[in-house]
N, C-alpha and C positions, 0 to 999 in steps of 0.2 A: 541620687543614690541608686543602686543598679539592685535591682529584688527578686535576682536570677544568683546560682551558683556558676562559675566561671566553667566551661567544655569541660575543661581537664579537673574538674572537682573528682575526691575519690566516690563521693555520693555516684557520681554521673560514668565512674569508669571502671571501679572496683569492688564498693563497698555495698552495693544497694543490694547483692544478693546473699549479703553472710547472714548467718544466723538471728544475729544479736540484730541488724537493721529491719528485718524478716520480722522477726519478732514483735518489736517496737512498732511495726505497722500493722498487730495484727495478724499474722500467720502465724502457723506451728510446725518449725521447721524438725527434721526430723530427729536433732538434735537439739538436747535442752541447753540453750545458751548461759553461759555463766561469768561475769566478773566481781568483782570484789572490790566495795568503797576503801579508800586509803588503801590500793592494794600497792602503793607506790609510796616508796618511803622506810619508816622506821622499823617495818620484821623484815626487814631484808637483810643479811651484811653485806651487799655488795653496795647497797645505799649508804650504808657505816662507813665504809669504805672510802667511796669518792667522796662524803663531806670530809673527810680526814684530809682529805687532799684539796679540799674548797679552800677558799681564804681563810684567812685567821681571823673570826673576830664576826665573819660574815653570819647574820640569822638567817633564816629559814626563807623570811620575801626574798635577802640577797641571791639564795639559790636559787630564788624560783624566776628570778628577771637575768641569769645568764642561759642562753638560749642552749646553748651546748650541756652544759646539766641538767637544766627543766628537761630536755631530749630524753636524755640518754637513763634520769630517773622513771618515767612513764612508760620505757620500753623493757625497763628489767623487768616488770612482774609477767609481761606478755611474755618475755623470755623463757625464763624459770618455769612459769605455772602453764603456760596454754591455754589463758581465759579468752574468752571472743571480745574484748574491747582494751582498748588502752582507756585512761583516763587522765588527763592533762593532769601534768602535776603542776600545780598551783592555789594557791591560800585566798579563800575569802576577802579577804584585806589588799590584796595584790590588786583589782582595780582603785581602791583609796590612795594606795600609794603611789601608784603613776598619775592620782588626778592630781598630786601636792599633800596631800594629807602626811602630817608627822604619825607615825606608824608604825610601830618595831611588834615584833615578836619577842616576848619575855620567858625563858626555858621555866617550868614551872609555873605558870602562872595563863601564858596568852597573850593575846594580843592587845599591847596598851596605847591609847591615843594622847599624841602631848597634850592636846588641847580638847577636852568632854565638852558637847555643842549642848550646852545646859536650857541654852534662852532663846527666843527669838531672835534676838540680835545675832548670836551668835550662826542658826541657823541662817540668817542673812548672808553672813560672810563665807561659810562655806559653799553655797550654790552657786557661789560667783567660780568654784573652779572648773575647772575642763577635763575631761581626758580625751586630747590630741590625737591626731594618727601618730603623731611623731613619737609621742611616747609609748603609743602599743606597739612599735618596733620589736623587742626583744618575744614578746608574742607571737607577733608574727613570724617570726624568723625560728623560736621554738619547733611551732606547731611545724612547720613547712619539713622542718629537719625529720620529727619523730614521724609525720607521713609517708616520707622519703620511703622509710624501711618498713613500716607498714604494712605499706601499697603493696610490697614483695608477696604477702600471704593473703590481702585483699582484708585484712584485719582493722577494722573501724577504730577510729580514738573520737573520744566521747569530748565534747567540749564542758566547761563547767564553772561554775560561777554562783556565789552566795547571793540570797535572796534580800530583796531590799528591808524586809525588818530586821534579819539580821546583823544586816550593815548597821543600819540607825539604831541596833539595841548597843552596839558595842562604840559607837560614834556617841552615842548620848553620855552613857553610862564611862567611856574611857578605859573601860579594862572589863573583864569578866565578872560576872555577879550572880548571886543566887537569886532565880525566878524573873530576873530582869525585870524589877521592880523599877530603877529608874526610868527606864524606858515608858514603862506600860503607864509610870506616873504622868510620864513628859505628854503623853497624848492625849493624855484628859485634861492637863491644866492648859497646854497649848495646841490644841487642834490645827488652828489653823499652820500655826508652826510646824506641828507633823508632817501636815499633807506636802508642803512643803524641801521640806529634809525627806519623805520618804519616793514623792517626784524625783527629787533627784538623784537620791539610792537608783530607783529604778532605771533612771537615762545611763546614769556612768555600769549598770552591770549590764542594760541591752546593749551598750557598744562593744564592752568588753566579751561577751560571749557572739557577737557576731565577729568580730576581728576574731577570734578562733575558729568559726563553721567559712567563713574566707579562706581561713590560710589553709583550708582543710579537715576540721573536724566534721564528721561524719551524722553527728548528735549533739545535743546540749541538754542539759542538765542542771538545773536550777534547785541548789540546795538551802532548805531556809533549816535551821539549827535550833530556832527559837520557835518557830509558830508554834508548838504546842504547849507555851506558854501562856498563852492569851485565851478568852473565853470565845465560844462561836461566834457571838454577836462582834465582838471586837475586832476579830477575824475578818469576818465578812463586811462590817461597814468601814475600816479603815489601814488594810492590809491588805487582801488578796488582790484588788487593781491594781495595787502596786505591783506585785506581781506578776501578774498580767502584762502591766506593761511592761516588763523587763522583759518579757521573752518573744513583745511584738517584733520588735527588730528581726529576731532566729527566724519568727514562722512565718514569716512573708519569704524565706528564702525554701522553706516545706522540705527542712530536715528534721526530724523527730525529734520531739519534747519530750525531756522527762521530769516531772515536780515531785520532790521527796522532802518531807519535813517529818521531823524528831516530835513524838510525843502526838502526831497530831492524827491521834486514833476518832476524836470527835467531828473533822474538819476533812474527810476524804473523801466525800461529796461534793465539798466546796473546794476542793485542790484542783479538780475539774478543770482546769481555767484555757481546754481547748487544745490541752496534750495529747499526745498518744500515748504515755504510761505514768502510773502514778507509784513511786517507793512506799514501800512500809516498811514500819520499822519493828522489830523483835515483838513487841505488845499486843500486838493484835493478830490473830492469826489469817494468814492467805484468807480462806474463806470466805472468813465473816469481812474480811476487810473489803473484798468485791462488793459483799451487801450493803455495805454505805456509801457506795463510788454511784456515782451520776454517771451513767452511759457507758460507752461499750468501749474500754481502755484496757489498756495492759496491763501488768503488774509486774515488779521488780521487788525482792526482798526473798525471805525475808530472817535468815538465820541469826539467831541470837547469839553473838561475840562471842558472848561468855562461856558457850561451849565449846570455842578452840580449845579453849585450856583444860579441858574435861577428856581427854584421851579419844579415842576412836570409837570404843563402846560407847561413848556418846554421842560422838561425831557426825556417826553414818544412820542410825535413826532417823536425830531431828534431822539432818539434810532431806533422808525418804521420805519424812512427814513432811514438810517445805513444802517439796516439791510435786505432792500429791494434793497438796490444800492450793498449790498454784494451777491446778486442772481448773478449777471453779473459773477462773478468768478466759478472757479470749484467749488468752496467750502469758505467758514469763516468761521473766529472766530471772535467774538464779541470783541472788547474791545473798548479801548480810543484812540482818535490818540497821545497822550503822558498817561504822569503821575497823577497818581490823586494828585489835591491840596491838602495841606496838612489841611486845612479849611475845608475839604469837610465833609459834616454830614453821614458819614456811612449809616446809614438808608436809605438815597438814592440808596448809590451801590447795596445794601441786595434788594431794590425796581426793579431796574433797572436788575438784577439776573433775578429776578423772571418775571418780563418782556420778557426778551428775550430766557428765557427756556417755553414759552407759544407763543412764535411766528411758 
């Protein structure tokens, strides 16, 4: 396995001096970089749009494994807004479903697994699967496309991929839950079965997010959903290796990390796991949240959602403030401390751009 990026990588030809990669290593380029989590997707209508025109019938993984939509989804919001990153469009679930795992997306609800890996046993059967070069095809073939037009502005696209407890809270559990209590049960009564099932969360999302920093992404980004579900202890003795090893694959190839977890205002010390930026999320502010990080890392966050929908007299503030409590750090990157609502009036984000590349 080759643990160099190929001549013609955009790291190696385009990408390595924009903002947002600048950034990410550490510098303060003279502009404040900005993208936006889920900036691809549901506030768009041009997203509206071409699902209208997708299959009939298709959910959300279907879109995300034709290579020609996954494209052409991740390059709208670069389009429309002017953020410094694309960010792969793709679902958490999307490496389960190319290992074999029955796997759909349920509108309202989430993502539901046919079969909940409840037991031992069950955990048996599933690390027997694989995910193939052959089936990270449409990945590959993605990523290559939305580089293509990229490369034109030297505009970096972010590779990305859900964290191994996240996998295994919603592989345990089969569908969405509150507090992920099955989960959190399944690892005390079965340890060794965890370590297990969370192994190999880890192997099949370090493949899947290096098949993306190959075909061209510039960064990877390891989102876990749940960690700040679980207590520090439980954290640190039987998650964040996990972790870790999901993102050994990316950083032997030494394109920048970035580890962001929801809720996990306790655990940003331990998020450390040898990145170069750590996300926060809406809870904790810039500041203080450098004072709990281990070592000299970036920062990425960290605007609360909920004040798209709060008009501009809201808007432009908390961005000011944001972006002033992200001085505390070596360096940031602008965004949300999550996802953009799917409500959200675009016009805002295009605003809120242009805001924080004038600060």
């Amino acid at each position: 396995m080759t643990t160099s990026l190929p001549a013609e990588h955009p790291l190696r030809t385009v990408t390595s001096d924009s903002r947002l990669i600048r950034a990410y290593r550490g510098e303060r380029p003279d502009v404040l970089p900005v993208w936006f989590m889920r900036q691809a997707g549901r506030s768009l209508p041009e997203y509206r749009e071409l699902r209208k025109t997708a299959e009939a019938g298709a959910d959300m993984l279907d879109t995300c494994l034709v290579p020609e939509l996954a494209s052409e989804i991740t390059l709208q919001p670069v389009r429309r807004h002017g953020v410094d990153a694309g960010i792969f469009f793709s679902d958490i679930m999307i490496p389960l479903r190319l290992a074999g795992v029955d796997v759909r997306i349920e509108s309202g609800v989430g993502p539901i697994v046919g079969e909940a890996v409840q037991t031992p046993d069950a955990v048996d059967r599933i690390v027997q699967l694989e995910l193939t070069h052959e089936a990270l095809a449409p990945i590959r073939e993605a990523v290559a496309l939305t580089v293509a037009e990229l490369n034109e502005t030297g505009t970096p696209l972010i590779g990305f991929a859900g964290a191994p407890f996240t996998l295994a809270a919603y592989l345990v559990a089969g569908r969405p839950t509150k507090d992920h209590l099955p989960v959190r049960t399944f690892m005390r009564r079965h340890p060794e079965a965890w370590s297990r099932l969370a192994e190999w969360a880890a192997k099949i999302t370090g493949e899947f997010l290096r098949t993306q920093v190959m075909a061209g992404a510039s960064a990877a980004q390891l989102f876990d959903s749940w960690a700040g579900s679980l207590s520090r202890g439980q954290y640190v003795e039987q998650v964040v290796g996990h972790s870790r090893a999901a993102l050994d694959p990316v950083r032997e190839l030494g394109v920048p990390l970035v580890h962001f977890g929801v809720g996990a205002g306790e655990i940003y010390g331990d998020m450390n796991i040898g990145v170069d930026t750590i996300g926060v999320d809406w809870r904790v502010p810039l500041d203080e949240a450098v004072q709990r990080m281990q070592g000299d890392v970036t920062v990425q966050g960290n605007l609360d959602p909920a004040v798209l929908a709060a008009g501009w007299d809201a808007i432009e503030p908390a961005v000011r403030d944001v972006a002033e409590r992200g001085r505390a750090a070596r360096a940031h990157v602008f965004n949300l401390g999550h996802g953009v609502p799917p409500e959200t009036d675009p016009a805002q984000l295009t605003r809120i751009v242009e805001l924080v590349h004038s600060l």
